[in-house]
PAVEX-695706 format. One line per field, with one value per residue (C-alpha): residue number from 0; residue in one letter; z negated, x negated, y. Coordinates in nm, 4 decimals. Layout:
PAVEX-695706
pos (NUM,...)
code (a,...)
w (Z,...)
u (X,...)
v (Y,...)
***
This chain:
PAVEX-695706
pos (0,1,2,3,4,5,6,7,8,9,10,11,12,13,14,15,16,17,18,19,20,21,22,23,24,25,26,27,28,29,30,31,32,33,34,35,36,37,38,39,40,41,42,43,44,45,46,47,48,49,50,51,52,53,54,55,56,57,58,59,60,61,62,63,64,65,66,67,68,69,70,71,72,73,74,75,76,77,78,79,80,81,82,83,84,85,86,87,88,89,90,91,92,93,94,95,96,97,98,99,100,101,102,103,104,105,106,107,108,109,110,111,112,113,114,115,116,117,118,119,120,121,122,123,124,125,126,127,128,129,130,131,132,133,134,135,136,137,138,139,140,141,142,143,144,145,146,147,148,149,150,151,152,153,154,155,156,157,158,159,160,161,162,163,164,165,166,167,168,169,170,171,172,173,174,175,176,177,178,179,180,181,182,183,184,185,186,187,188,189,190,191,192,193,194,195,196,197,198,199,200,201,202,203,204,205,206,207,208,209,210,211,212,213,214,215,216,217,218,219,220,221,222,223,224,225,226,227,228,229,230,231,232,233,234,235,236,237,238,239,240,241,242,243,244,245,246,247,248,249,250,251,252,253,254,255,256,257,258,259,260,261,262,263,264,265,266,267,268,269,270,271,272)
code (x,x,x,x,x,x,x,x,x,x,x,x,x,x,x,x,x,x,x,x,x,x,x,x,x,x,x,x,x,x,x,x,x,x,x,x,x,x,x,x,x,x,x,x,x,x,x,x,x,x,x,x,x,x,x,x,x,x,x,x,x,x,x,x,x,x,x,x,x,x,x,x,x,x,x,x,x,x,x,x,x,x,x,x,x,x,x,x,x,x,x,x,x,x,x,x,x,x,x,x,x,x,x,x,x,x,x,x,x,x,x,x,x,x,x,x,x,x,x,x,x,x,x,x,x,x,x,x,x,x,x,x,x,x,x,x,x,x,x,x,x,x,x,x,x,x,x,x,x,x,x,x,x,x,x,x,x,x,x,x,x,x,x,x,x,x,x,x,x,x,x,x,x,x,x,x,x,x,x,x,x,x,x,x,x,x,x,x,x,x,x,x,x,x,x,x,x,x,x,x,x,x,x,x,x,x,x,x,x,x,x,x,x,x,x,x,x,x,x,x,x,x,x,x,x,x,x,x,x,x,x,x,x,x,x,x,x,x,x,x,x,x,x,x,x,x,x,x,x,x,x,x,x,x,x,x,x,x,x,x,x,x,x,x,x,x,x,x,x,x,x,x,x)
w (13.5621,13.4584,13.4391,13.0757,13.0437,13.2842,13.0429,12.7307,12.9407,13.0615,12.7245,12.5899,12.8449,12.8174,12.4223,12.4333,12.6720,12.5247,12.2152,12.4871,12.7560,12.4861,12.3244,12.6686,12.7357,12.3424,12.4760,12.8227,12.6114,12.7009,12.9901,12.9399,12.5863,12.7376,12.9794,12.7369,12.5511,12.1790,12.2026,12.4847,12.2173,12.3818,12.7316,12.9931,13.3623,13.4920,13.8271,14.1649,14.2056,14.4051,14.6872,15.0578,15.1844,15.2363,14.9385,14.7101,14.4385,14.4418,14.0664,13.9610,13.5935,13.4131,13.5575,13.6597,13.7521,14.0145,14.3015,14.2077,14.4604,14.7259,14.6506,14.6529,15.0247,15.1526,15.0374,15.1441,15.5214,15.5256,15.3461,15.0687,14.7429,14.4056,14.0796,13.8249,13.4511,13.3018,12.9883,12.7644,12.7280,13.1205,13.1599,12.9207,13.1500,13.4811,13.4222,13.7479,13.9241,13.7350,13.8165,14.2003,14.1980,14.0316,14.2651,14.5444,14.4528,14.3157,13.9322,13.6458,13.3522,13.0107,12.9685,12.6067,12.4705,12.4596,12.6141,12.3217,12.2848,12.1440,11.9224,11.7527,11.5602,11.3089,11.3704,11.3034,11.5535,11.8104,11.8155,11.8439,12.1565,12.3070,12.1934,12.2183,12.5526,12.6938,12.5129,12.6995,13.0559,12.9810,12.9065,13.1827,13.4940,13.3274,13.3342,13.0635,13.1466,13.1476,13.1577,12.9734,13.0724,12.7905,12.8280,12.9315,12.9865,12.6606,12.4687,12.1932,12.0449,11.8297,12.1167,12.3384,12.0473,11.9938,12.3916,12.3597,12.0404,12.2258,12.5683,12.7860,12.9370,12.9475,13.2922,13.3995,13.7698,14.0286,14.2248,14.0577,14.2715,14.0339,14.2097,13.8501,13.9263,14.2464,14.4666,14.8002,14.9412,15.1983,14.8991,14.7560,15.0368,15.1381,14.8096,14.9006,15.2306,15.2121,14.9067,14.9670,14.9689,14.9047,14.5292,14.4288,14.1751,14.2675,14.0313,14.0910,13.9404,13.9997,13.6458,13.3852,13.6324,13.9690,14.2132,14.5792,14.6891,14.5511,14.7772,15.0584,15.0416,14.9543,15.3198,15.4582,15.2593,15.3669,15.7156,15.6563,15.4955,15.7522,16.0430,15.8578,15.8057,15.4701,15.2638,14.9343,14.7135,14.3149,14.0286,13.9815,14.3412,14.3531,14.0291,14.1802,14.5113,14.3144,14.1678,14.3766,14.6365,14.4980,14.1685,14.0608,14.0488,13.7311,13.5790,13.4087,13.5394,13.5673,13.2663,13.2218,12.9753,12.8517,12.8974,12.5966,12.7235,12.8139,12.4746,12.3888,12.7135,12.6976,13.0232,13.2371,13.2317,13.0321,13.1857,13.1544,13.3226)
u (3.6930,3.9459,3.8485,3.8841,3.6499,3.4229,3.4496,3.3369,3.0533,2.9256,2.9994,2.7735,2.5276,2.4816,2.3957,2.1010,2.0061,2.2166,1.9532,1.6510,1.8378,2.0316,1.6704,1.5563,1.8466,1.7626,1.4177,1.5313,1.7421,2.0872,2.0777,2.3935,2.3240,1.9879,2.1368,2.3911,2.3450,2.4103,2.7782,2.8444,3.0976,3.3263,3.2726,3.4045,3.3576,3.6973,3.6313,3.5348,3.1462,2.9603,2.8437,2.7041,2.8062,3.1870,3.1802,3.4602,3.4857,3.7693,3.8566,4.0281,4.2065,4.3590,4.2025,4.0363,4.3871,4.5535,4.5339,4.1625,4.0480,4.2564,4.0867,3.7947,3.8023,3.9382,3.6437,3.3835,3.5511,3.5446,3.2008,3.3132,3.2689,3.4779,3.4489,3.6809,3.7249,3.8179,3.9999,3.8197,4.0935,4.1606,3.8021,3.7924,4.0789,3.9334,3.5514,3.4501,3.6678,3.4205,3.0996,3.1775,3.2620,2.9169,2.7602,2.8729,2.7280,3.0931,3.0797,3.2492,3.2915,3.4906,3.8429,3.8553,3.9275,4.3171,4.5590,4.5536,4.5839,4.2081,4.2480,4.5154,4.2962,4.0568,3.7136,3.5831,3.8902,3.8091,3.3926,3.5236,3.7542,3.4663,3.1705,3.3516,3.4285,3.1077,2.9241,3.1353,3.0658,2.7157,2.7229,2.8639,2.6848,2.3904,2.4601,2.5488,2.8321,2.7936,3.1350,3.4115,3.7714,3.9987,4.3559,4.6457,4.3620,4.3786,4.0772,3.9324,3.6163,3.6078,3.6729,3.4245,3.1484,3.2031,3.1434,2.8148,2.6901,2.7320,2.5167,2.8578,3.0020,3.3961,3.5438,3.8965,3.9932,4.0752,4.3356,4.5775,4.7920,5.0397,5.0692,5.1859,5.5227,5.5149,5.6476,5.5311,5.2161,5.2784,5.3368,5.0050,4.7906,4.8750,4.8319,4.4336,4.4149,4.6531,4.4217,4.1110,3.7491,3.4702,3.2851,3.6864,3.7742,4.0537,4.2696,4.4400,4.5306,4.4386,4.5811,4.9089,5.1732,5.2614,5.0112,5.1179,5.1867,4.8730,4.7010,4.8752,4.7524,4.3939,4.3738,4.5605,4.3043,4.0388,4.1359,4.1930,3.8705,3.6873,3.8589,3.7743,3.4142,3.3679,3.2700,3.3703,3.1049,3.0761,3.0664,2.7402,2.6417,2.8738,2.6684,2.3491,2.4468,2.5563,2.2063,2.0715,1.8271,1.5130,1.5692,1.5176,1.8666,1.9918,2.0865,2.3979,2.6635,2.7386,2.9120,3.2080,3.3895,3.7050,3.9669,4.2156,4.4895,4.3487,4.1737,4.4325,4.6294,4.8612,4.9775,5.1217,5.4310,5.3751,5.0697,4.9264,4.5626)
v (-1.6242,-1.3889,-0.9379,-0.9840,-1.2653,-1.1049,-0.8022,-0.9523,-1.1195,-0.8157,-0.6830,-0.9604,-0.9232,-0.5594,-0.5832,-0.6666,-0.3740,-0.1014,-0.0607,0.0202,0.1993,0.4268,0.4922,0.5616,0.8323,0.9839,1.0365,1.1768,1.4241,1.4928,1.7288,1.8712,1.9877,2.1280,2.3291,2.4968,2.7941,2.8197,2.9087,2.6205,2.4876,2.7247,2.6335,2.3822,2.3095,2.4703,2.6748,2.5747,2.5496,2.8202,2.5575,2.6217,2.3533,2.2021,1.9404,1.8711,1.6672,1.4570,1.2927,1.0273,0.9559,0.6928,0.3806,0.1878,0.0023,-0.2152,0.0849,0.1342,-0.1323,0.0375,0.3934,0.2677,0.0808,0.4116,0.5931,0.3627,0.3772,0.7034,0.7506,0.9178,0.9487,1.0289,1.0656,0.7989,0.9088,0.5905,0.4945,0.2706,0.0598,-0.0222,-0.0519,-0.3558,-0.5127,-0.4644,-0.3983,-0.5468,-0.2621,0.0374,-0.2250,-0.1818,0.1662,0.2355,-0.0239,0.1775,0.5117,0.6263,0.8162,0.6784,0.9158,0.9493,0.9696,0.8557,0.5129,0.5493,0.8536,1.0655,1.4451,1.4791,1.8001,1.6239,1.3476,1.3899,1.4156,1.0237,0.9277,1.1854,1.0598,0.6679,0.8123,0.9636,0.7399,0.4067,0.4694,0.5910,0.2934,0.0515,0.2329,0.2168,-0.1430,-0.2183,0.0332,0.1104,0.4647,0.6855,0.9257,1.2894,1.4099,1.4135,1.5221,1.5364,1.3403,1.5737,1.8451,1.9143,2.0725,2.3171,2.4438,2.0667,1.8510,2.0299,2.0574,1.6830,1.6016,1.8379,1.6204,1.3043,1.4936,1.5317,1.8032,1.9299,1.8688,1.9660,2.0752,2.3619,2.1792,1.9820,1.7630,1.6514,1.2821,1.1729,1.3313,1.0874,1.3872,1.2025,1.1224,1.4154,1.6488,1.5209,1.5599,1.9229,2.0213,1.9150,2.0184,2.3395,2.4732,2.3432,2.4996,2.4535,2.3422,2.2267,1.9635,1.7612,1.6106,1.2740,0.8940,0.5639,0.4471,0.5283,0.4259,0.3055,0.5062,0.3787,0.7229,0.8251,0.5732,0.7037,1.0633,0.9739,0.8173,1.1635,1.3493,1.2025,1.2322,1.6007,1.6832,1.4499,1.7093,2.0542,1.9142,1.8298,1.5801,1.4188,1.4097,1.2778,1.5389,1.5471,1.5836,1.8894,2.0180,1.9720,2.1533,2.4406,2.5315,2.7862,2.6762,2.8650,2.7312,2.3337,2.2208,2.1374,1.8205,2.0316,2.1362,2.5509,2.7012,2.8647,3.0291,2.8367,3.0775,3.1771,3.0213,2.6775,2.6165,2.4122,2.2792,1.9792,1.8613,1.6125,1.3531,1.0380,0.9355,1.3205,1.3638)
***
C-alpha cells in the first residue's frame, strides 16, 4: 500500500478516536497555557534550558521526508532521541515515517500545515496552519503536540497568542546549524559540538530540500556528544529536566521573554526553518 494510502487510512482510522481523545486532552487542560502567566502572549522558548545534566535537544524541521528514515536509524543506534516539527503537508505523504518516530519514543511537533511566514496571514489562515496540522499528528500518534515552531522562525505577539489558544508553546533554538545552506556535513557538525552545552536546542532538517549532508553530520554528532557524555534527549524531556529538583517538574516548558528584535524574525534560504 502506498504512504498516501496508508495516510488516509490512518486518517480514517483515527476519526473515530479524535472526538474522545481531543475531549480527553480539553479535560486534562492544556499544560502549556497553565503554566503561562497572563502576558505569555509575549513569550517563546528561545534560550538554552538551565539543566544538570548534559542533555540537548536536537530538532528537526521540514519533514518528515526521504532522509527521515535515515535520521531516525542513526538515533536509535546511538540511543538517542530528537525532536521532528513536521509540516502538515509532508506528514500526509509519508505518515508512516512520523508513526515510527512516535513509536520509538522520538517527539513530533508543529511546523504548520504549509511553509508560510505565519504573521503574514490573517487570523482564520494562521489557526488552520496551526490547528490543521496538529489535528493530523494527533490522528495519527495519538499524541497531541505541545510545541509549535513557527516557519523561517518567524513570530509575533498573534502567532504566539494563537499557539497558546490551541495549548502549544513557541519553540525556536540556541544553536542554529544552518545545514539548509548545505555548507558540509563537517561544517554542520562542529557547529554542534564546537558550541555545545548543556539544555541547547539544536536546529536542523530532515525536509525542504536534499539533506544528505545533513545525514552525515547527525552520525558525527552523535558520535561527538556520545564522547563528551551527553545525551540527546526530546523537547519535552529537556523541559522536564529543567524544573528544579525540589519542585514537581512541570509539564511546560520555562518562559522567556521574546526579545525585541526576534518578534518578528524571517529566516532561512528557500526551505527556511
Amino acid at each position: 500500500m502506498s504512504e498516501r494510502k496508508k495516510g488516509r487510512g490512518y486518517r480514517r482510522t483515527g476519526a473515530a478516536l479524535q472526538a474522545v481523545i481531543g475531549g480527553l486532552l480539553v479535560l486534562a487542560a492544556p499544560v502549556l497555557a497553565q503554566a503561562a502567566p497572563a502576558q505569555g502572549a509575549t513569550r517563546v522558548l528561545s534560550q538554552r534550558l538551565p539543566v544538570d545534566r548534559h542533555e540537548v535537544a536536537l530538532t528537526f524541521d521540514d519533514g518528515p521526508g526521504v532522509s527521515t528514515a535515515k535520521i531516525l536509524a542513526l538515533l536509535r543506534r546511538h540511543h538517542a532521541h530528537a525532536t521532528f516539527f513536521v509540516l502538515g503537508s509532508e506528514l500526509e505523504r509519508h505518515p508512516g515515517l512520523a508513526v515510527a518516530a512516535n513509536g520509538a519514543g522520538d517527539e513530533i511537533e508543529d511546523h504548520g500545515m504549509t511553509h508560510h511566514a505565519l504573521p503574514k496571514l490573517g487570523r482564520a489562515r494562521l489557526l488552520y496552519e496551526l490547528r490543521a496540522a496538529a489535528d493530523l499528528i494527533q490522528e495519527l500518534t495519538g499524541r497531541r503536540p505541545v510545541f509549535v515552531r513557527p516557519p523561517y522562525g518567524s513570530t509575533d505577539g498573534r502567532v504566539i497568542a494563537a499557539a497558546r489558544s490551541l495549548g502549544m508553546q513557541v519553540v525556536l533554538w540556541t544553536v542554529d546549524t544552518r545545514d539548509w545552506q548545505n555548507p558540509g556535513a563537517a561544517a554542520i557538525a562542529r557547529r554542534v559540538l564546537n558550541n555545545v552545552q548543556p539544555g541547547e536546542i539544536v536546529l536542523m532538517h530532515d525536509g525542504g530540500g536534499p539533506r544528505t549532508q545533513t545525514v552525515k553530520a547527525v552520525q558525527a554528532i552523535l558520535d561527538g556528544l556520545d564522547a563528551k557524555g551527553y545525551t540527546a534527549v526530546t523537547l519535552s524531556r529537556l523541559v522536564r529536566d529543567a524544573a528544579p529538583p525540589t519542585v514537581k517538574a512541570p509539564s511546560a516548558p520555562a518562559l522567556h521573554r521574546l526579545p525585541r528584535s526576534l518578534q518578528v524574525r524571517v529566516y532561512g534560504g528557500p526551505c527556511g526553518a
